[in-house]
N, C-alpha and C positions, 0 to 999 in steps of 0.2 A: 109497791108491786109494779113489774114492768107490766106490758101490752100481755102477754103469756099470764098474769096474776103468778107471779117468779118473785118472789122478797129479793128489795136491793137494797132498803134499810128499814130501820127499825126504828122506832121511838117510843119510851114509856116516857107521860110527865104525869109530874104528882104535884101538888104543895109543897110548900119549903119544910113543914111540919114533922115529915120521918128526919131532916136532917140531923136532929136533935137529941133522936136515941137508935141508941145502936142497935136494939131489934126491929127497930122498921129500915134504917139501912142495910141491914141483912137482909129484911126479907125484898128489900127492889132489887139488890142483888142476886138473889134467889131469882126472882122473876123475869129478871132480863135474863139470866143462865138458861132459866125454863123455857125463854122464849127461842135462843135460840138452838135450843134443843130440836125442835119443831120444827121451824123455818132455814137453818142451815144447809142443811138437803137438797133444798129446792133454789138456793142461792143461786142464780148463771153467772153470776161475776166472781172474781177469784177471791173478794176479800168480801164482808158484809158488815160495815158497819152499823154500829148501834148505839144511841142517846138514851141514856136515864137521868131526866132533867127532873131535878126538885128546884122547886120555886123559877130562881133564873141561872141556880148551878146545875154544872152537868159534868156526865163522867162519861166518855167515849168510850165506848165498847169494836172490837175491833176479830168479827169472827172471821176465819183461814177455811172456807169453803174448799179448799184440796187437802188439807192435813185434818181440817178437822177440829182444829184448837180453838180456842178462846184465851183474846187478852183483856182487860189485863186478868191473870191467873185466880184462881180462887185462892183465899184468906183462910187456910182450916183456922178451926177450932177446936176448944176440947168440948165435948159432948155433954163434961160432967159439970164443967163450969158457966156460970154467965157470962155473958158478952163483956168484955173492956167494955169502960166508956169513949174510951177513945179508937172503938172497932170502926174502920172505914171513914174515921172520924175527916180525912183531908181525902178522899174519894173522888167528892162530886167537888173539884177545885175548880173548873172553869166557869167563869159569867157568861150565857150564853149571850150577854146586849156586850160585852165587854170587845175591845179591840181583839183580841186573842182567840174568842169565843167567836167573834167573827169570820178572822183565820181559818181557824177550825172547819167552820161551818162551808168556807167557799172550796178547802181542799177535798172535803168529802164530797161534795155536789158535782166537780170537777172529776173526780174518780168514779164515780157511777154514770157519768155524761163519757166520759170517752175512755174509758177501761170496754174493749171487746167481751163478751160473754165466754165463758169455756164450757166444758161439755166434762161438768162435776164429775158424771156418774161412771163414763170412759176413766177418766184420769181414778175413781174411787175400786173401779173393777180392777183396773191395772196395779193398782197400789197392792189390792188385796189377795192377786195373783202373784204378787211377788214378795209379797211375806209372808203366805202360804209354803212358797220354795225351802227346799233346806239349801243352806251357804254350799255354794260351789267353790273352785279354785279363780274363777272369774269377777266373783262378787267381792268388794271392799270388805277390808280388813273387821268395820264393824257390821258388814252386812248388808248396808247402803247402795242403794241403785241411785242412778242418777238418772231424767228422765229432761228432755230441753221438747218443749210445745209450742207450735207455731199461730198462729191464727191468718185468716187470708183476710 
């Protein structure tokens, strides 16, 4: 949380012990999904990322505060069948003590230190004023506006 209590990251850690079956890696999956269900909204920086570290692996979660998305994508399933054993199975690949997970760790800290704040809820009004519209003669072939934002 910054100064405002505004989410600029996130982190679930667990034991290494869901990494084993794939319904407990489904459900941290679930959970970090859920969390940023919540806390995306209130994002002021334009990306939000997020750590689900079991034991000392971890999987970067990487939420789009203006479009709204979440990477990486959700895994469907079928509803009727059980989990692969091998669901989410190479997910959480980085060693958070490892050279890489090191990496990792100073690019996102670096990004939340001097990424400017944006003003989500303008740019989420605007979005949704403009796909409210119906397609004019003006508007791109599949419908797409284009929008360029400055910060001072």
């Amino acid at each position: 949380m910054d100064q405002r209590r505004q989410p600029v990251f996130l982190i679930e850690v667990k034991d290494d012990s869901p990494l084993t079956a794939p319904s407990k890696r489904a459900a941290a999956d679930q959970q970090m999904r859920a969390r940023y269900d919540g806390l995306l909204y209130n994002c002021p920086l334009p990306l939000l990322y997020g750590l689900s570290v079991m034991g000392t692996n971890m999987r970067v979660y990487i939420g789009d505060a203006v479009t709204m998305t979440l990477n990486p994508p959700r895994v469907e399933t079928s509803p009727n069948c059980v989990l692969d054993r091998k669901y989410l199975e190479d997910a959480w690949n980085v060693d958070i003590l490892s050279a890489l997970g090191f990496v990792k760790m100073k690019e996102i800290v670096n990004f939340i230190k001097t990424t400017p704040p944006v003003n989500v809820n303008l740019i989420n009004s605007f979005l949704t004023a403009c796909h409210s519209r119906q397609r004019s003669p003006g508007w791109g072939v599949d419908g797409a506006f284009v929008v360029a934002l400055w910060t001072r």
